[in-house]
C-alpha positions as CSV (number, residue, x, y, z in Angstrom):
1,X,7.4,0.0,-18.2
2,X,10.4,1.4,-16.1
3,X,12.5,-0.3,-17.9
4,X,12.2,0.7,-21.7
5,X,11.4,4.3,-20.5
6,X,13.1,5.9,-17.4
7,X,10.5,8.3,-16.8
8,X,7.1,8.0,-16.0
9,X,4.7,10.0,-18.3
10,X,3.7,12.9,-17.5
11,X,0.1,12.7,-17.4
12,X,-0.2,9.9,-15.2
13,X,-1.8,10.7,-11.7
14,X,-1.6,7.6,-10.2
15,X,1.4,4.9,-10.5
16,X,0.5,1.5,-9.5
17,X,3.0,-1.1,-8.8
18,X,1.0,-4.2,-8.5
19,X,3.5,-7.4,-6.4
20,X,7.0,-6.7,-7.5
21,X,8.8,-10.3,-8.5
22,X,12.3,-8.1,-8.3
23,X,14.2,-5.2,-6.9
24,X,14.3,-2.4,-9.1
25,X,16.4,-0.8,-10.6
26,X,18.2,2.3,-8.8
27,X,17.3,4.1,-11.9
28,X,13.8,2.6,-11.8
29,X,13.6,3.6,-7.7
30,X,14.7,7.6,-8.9
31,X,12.1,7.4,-11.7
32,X,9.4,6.9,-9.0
33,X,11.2,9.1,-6.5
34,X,10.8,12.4,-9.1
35,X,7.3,11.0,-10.1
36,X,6.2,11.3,-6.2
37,X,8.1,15.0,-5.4
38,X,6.2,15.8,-8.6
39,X,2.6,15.1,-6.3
40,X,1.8,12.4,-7.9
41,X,0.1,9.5,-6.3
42,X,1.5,5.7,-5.5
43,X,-0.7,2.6,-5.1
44,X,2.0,-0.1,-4.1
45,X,1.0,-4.2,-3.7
46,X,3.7,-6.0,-1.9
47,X,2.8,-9.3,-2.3
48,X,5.8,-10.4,0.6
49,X,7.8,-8.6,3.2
50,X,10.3,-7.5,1.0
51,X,9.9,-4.2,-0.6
52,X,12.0,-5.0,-3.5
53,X,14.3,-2.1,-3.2
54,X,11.8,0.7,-2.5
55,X,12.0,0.7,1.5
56,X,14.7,3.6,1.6
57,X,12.0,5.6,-1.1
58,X,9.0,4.9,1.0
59,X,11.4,6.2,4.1
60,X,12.2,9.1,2.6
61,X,7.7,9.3,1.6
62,X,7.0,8.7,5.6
63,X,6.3,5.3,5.5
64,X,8.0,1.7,6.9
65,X,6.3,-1.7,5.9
66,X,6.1,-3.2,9.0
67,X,6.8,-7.1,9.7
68,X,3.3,-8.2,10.7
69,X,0.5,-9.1,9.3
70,X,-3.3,-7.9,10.0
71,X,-5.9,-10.4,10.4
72,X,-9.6,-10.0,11.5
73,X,-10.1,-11.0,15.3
74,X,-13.4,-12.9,15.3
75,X,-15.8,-13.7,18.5
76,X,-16.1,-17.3,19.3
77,X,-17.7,-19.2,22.1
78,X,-14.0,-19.6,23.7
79,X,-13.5,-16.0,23.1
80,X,-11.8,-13.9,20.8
81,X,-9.9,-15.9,18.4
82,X,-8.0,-15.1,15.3
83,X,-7.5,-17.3,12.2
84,X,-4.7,-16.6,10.1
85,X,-5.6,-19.0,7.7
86,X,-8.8,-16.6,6.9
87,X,-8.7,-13.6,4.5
88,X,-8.6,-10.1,6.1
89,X,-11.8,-8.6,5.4
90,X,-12.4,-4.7,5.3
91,X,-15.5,-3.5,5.7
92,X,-15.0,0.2,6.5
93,X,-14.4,3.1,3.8
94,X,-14.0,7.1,3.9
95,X,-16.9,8.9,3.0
96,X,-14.3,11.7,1.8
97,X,-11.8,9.4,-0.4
98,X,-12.6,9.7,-4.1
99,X,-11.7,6.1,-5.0
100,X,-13.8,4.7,-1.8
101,X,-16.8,7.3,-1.2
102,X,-18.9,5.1,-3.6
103,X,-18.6,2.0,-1.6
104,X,-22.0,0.9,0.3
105,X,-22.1,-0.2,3.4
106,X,-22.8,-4.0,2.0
107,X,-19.6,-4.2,-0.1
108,X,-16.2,-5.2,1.6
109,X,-12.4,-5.9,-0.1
110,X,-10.7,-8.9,1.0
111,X,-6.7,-8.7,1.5
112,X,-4.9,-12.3,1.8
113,X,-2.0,-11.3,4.3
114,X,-1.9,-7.9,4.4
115,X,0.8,-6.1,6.3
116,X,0.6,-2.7,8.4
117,X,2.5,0.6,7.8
118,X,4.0,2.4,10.1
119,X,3.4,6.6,9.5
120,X,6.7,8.1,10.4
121,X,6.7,11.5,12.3
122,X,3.4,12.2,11.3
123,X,4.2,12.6,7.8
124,X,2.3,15.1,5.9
125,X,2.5,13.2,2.4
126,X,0.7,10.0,3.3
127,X,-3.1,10.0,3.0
128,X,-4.6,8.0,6.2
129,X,-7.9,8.5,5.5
């Protein structure tokens, strides 16, 4: 908790901020900013469009929320149609990844709204696999 401790402890490899309800705190924001220019990892839910104060941070890390969603295009008999009212289903996984290499080819995660990045100037510190 960011806010009873400014600093995230040390022997944390992965932070995971899991849908935000506020902005943080510009000393919360710096906390997280020293935690990633440590190499540390981030796992961020954003439950909205808003990034609750982190979009200059996840700038400065090579990334931009975008204001779409993504949603599963399905095959119908009028065509290709997609329903928004549907989960977004993933069904694809790294081989490489160490948190997604044990997935089979029979499991899937399901995402209710999810929105796309954007990978700014080819950014060397996101992982896009």
């Amino acid at each position: 908790n960011l806010a009873s401790s400014l600093s995230i402890p040390q022997d944390a490899t992965t932070l995971v901020i899991a849908g935000p309800t506020q902005q943080l705190q510009i000393s919360e924001i710096l906390s997280i900013e020293d935690y990633l220019n440590s190499g540390r990892s981030l796992l961020l839910f954003l439950d909205e469009k808003d990034t609750y104060g982190l979009g200059p941070l996840l700038k400065k890390m090579g990334v931009e929320l975008e204001t779409n969603y993504v949603y599963n295009v399905f095959d119908s008999p009028m065509g290709q149609v997609v329903n928004a009212q549907a989960a977004t289903v993933a069904v694809e996984y790294s081989p490489n990844d160490e948190i997604t290499k044990v997935f089979t080819q029979n499991q899937m995660s399901v995402f209710r709204n999810p929105h796309s990045l954007k990978i700014l100037n080819n950014s060397s510190r996101v992982a896009t696999e």
